[in-house]
C-alpha positions as CSV (number, residue, x, y, z in Angstrom):
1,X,-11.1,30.7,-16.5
2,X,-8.6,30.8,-19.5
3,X,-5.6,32.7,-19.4
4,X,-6.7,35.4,-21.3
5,X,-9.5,36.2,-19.0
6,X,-7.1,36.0,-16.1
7,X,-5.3,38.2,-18.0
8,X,-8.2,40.6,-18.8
9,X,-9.3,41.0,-15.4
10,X,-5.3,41.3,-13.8
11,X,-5.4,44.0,-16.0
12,X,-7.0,47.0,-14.4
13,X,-5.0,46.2,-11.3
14,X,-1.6,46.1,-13.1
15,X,-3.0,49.5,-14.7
16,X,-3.7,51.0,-11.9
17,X,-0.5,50.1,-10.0
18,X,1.8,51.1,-12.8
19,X,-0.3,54.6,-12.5
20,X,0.9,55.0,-8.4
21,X,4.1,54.0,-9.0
22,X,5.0,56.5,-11.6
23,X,3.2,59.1,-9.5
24,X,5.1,57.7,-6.4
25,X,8.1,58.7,-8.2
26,X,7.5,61.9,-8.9
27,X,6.6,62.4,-5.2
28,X,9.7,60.7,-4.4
29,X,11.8,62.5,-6.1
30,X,10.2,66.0,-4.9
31,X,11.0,64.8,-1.1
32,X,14.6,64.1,-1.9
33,X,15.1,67.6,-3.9
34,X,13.4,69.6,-0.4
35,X,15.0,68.4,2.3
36,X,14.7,64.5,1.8
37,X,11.1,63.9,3.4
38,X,7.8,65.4,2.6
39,X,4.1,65.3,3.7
40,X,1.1,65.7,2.3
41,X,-2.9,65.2,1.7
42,X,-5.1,63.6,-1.1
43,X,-8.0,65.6,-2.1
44,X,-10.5,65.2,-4.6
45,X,-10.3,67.3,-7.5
46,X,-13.2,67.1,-9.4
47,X,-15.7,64.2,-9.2
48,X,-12.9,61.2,-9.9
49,X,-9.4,62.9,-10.1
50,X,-7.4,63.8,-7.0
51,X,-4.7,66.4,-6.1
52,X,-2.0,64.9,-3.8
53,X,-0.9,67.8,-2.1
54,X,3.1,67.8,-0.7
55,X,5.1,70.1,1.6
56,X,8.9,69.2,1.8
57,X,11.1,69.5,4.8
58,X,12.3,72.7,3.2
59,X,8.6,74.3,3.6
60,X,8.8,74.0,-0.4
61,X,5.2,72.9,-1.9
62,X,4.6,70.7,-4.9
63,X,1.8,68.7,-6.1
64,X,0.7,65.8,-8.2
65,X,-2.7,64.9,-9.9
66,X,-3.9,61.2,-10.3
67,X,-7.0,60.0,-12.1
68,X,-8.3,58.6,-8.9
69,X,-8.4,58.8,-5.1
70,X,-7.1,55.2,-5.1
71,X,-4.5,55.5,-7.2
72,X,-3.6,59.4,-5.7
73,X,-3.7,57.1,-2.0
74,X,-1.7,54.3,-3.4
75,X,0.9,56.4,-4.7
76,X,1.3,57.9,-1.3
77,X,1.6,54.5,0.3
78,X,4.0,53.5,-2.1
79,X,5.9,56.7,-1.6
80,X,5.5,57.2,2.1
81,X,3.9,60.4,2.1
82,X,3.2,61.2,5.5
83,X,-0.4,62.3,5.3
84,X,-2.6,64.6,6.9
85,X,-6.1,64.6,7.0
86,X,-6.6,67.9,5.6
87,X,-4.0,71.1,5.0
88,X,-5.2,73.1,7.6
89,X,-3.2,73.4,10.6
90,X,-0.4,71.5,10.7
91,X,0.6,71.0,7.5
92,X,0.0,74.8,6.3
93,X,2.2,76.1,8.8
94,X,4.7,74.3,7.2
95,X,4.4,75.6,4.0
96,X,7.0,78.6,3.2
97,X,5.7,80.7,0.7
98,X,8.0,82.7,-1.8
99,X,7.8,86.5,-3.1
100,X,6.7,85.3,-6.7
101,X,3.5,83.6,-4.9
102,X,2.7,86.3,-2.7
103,X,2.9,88.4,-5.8
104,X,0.7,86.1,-8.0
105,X,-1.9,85.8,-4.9
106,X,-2.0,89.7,-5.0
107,X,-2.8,89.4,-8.7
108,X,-5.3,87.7,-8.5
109,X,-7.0,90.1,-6.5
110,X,-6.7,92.8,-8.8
């Protein structure tokens, strides 16, 4: 194998782990602004994409979108994202939810 098909098939790899680490990031930096820890779930969005969901210590809720379940579970690894099998439960109770949601929610109702 020459170099530049080493190179070609390294890519997708390197691709994908530059993807999770820039989304790790972002869930890093969420944990440290509520409370300094956060958990969360991956779900699909979609057929490919997936919605990492996060709640921080504060009960504050965030999420993040990446164009894959693997890279949407790598970035959690790489972040350490505690994660929950699904929101139910656990992980919803945790969530504190603000007047401007509640209001939004009731909107949409209307």
């Amino acid at each position: 194998m020459t170099s530049a098909e080493t190179a070609t098939t390294a890519s997708p790899d390197a691709r994908t782990e530059r993807r999770a680490k820039r989304i790790a990031k972002h869930i890093t930096s969420f944990a440290q602004q509520h409370g300094g820890s956060a958990e969360g779930v991956v779900e699909y969005v979609g057929r490919t994409a997936t919605r990492i969901v996060m709640v921080g210590a504060d009960g504050a809720w965030g999420d993040q979108v990446a164009p894959t379940y693997a890279i949407g579970q790598r970035a959690a690894e790489l972040a350490g994202l505690k994660l929950h099998a699904d929101f139910e439960g656990e992980l919803g109770l945790k969530v504190k939810t603000s007047a401007y949601e509640w209001k939004r929610m009731a909107g949409i109702q209307i």
